[in-house]
N, C-alpha and C positions, 0 to 999 in steps of 0.2 A: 620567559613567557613571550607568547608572539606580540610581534610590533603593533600597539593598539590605531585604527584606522583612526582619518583626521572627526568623525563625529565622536568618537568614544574619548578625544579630548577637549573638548569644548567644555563640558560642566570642570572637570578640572581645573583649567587654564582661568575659568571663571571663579572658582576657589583661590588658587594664589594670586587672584587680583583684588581678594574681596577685602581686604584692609584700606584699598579706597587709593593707596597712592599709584604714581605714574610708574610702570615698568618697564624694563627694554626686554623686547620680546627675545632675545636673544638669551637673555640670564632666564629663561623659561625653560629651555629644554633640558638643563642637566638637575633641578626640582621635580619633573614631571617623568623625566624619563627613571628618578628613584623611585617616584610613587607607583610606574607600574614595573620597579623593578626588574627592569633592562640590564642585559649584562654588556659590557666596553664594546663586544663584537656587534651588540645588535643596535646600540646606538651609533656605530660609524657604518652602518650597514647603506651601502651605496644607495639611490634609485635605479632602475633600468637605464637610464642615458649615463650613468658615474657619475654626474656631475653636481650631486649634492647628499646629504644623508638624508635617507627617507625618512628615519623619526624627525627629525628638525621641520623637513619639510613638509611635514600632517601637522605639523604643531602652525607651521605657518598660515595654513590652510586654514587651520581651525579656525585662530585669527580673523582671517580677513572674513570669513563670514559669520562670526559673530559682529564683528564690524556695521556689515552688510545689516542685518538684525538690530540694528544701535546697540546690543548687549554690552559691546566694548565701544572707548572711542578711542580715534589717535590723538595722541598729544605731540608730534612730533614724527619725527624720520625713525620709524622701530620702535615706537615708542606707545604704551597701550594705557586705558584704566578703565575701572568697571562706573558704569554707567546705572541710573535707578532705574533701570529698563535689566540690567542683568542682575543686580540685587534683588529685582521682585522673580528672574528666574532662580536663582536660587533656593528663595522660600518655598516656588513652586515647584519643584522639580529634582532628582535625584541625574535625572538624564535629560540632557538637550543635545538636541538633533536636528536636521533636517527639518522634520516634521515637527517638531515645534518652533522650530523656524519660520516657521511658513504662518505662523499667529499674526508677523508682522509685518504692515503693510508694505516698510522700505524692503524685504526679505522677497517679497512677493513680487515687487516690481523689478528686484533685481532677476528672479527667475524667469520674470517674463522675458524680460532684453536678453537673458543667455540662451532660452530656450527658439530664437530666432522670430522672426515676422510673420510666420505660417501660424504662433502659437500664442503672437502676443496678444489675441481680443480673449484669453484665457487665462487665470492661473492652473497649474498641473495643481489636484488636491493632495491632499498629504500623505494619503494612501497610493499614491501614483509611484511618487517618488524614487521609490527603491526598486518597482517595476517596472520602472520608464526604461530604465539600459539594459536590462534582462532582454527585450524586444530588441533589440538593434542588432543589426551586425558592429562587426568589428571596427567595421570602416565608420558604418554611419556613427559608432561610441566614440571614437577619436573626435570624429569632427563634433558631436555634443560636447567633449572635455576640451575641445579646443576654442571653441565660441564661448564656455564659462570661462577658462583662461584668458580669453579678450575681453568679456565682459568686464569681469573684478581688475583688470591692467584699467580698464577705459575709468573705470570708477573710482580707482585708488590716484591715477594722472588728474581727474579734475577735483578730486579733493588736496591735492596737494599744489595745484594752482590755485585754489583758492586762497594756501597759505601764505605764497611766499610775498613780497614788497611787491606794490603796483608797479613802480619802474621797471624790474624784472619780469611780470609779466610782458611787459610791453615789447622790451626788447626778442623775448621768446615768440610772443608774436612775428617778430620781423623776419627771427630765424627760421621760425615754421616755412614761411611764404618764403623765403631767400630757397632755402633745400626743396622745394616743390617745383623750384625752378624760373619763379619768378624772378625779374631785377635782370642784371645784364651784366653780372657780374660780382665779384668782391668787392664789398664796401661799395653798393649800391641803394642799400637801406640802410635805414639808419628809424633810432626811437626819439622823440622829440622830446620826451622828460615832460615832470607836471605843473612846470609855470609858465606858465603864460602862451599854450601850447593852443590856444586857439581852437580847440576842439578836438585837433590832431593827434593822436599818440604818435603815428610813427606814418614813414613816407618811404617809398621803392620807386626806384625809377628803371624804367623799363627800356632805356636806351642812355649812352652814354652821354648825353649833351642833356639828358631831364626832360623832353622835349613830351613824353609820356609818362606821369607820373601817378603811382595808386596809392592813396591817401587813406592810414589805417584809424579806427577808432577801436583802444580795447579796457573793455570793463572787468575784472577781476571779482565778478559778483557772485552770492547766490540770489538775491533778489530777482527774479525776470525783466530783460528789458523790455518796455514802452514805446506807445509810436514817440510821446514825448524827446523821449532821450534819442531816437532814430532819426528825429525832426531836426536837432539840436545839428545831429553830424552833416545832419543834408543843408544845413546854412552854412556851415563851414567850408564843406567844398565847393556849395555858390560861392564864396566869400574867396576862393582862390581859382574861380572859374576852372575847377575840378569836374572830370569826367567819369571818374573811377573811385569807388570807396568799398573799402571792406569794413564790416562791423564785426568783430571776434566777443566774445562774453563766456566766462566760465560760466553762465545761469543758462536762461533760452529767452526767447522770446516771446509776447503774447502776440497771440495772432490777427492785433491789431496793428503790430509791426511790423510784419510779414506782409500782412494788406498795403499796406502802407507803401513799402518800397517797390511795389508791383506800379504806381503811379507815377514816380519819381521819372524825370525827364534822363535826369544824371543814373549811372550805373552804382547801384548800393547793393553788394553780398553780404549777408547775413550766412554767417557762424556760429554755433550753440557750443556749448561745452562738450558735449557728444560728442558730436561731428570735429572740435579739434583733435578732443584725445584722439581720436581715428586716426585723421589727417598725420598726426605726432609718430603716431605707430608704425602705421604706412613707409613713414618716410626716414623712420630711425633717430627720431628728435627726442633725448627723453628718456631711451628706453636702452637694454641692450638686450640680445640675445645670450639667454643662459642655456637653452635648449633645441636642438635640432631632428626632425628625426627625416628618415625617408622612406616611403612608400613603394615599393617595388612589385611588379606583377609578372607570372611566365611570360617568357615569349616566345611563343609558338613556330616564328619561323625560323630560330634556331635552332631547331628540331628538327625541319625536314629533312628528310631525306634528298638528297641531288642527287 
């Protein structure tokens, strides 16, 4: 039978999870692909770039937006379980899609952020959905599937900084800002660890004698940071007659923090979770490339006639 698309496995994937325990989504595809009865050829059946099988990777898909939905959570690196959020779709539903994806609010706000800045004072309704990429050309459907692509990377990068040791974020912090091009070299940053760290996560020095130095603070939260906590950082760099401070936080800010360092005599950037995964992506921290394509158009004056 044809290769079923990444919505027609969603309720599935939600069935061999419904026992409750933790899965690796990896032992998911050769279950899934019996149930719809897939023969050897059509499960190693390439994508268009080769570089992965296309049933594994609708299965992955399906995943990560069920994710997106809370239906599923992660419990680790590949690792999935069903959530009282996909148990109540089961009761309710033979089929989930899209469109009843769209019930939930995290499901919702992630459409907004993929569907770009022109469209976020809106969700698309649910009847939209499957008529949204009918209307596009070709070009403009790539770059819609490519902005969902960095959407769910941007989304899957700060939940998984949420996970790991605070020490590790800190130093990935340093690394960020090191590969952006800050510091003045190798082994110009450094993380300062969580004792007796004085406010300081981590410090770059931006010439080789220290003579300029930018002083990091990073919270590992989802909570929202405070002018509190941004008050906390701006005594610190008083406290080393600091001129420079970056604030990083896997959460965001409230915007009485933001207010806040618009007063500060000292230099204070503010970081959200967002904006790093971005920053990470940008700059190949993090991430790799599994896929490449290129866009090619005539060109007319290889044509002419001379």
């Amino acid at each position: 039978m044809p290769i079923p698309d990444f919505q027609s496995l969603m309720h599935p994937l939600l069935l061999l999870t419904a026992d409750g325990r933790d899965h690796l989504l990896r032992e998911s595809y050769a279950p899934l692909a019996e149930a719809f009865e897939l023969s050897a050829a059509e499960r190693h059946q390439l994508n268009p770039s080769g570089q992965q099988y296309l049933f594994n990777n609708r299965v992955t898909w399906a995943a990560s937006y069920l994710r997106k939905a809370g239906l599923l959570a992660s419990r680790g690196r590949g690792v999935v379980a069903i959530t009282a959020e996909g148990e109540q779709a089961l009761q309710e539903t033979a089929r989930v899609d899209l469109a009843y994806l769209m019930r939930f609010e995290s499901f919702r706000e992630f459409r907004r952020r993929t569907n770009g800045a022109a469209r976020a004072q809106r969700a698309p309704a649910a009847d939209e959905l499957d008529g949204e990429m009918e209307s596009l050309t070709p070009l403009e459907s790539m770059e819609v599937s490519w902005r969902a692509i960095r959407a769910d990377l941007e989304l899957d990068m700060i939940e998984r900084m949420q996970q790991i040791h605070p020490a590790r974020f800190e130093q990935l912090v340093v690394d960020v800002l090191i590969t952006m091009g800050y510091g003045c070299g190798q082994g110009s940053g450094q993380s300062v660890g969580q004792s007796s760290d004085g406010g300081i996560d981590g410090m770059i020095n931006e010439d080789p004698l220290g003579l300029e130095t930018i002083y990091l603070q990073a919270k590992r939260w989802v909570n929202p940071v405070g002018r509190p906590d941004i008050q906390k950082f701006s005594g610190a760099l008083a406290g080393r007659r600091a001129r420079k401070g970056v604030f990083i936080t896997t959460s965001h800010f409230t915007r009485e923090a933001q207010e806040y360092v618009t007063q500060l005599e000292s230099r204070i950037i503010l970081i959200d979770g967002q904006q790093l995964a971005r920053l990470m992506i940008d700059h190949n921290v993090g991430v790799t490339t599994v896929d490449r394509f290129e866009i090619k158009r005539l060109d007319s004056d290889y044509f002419l006639d001379e």
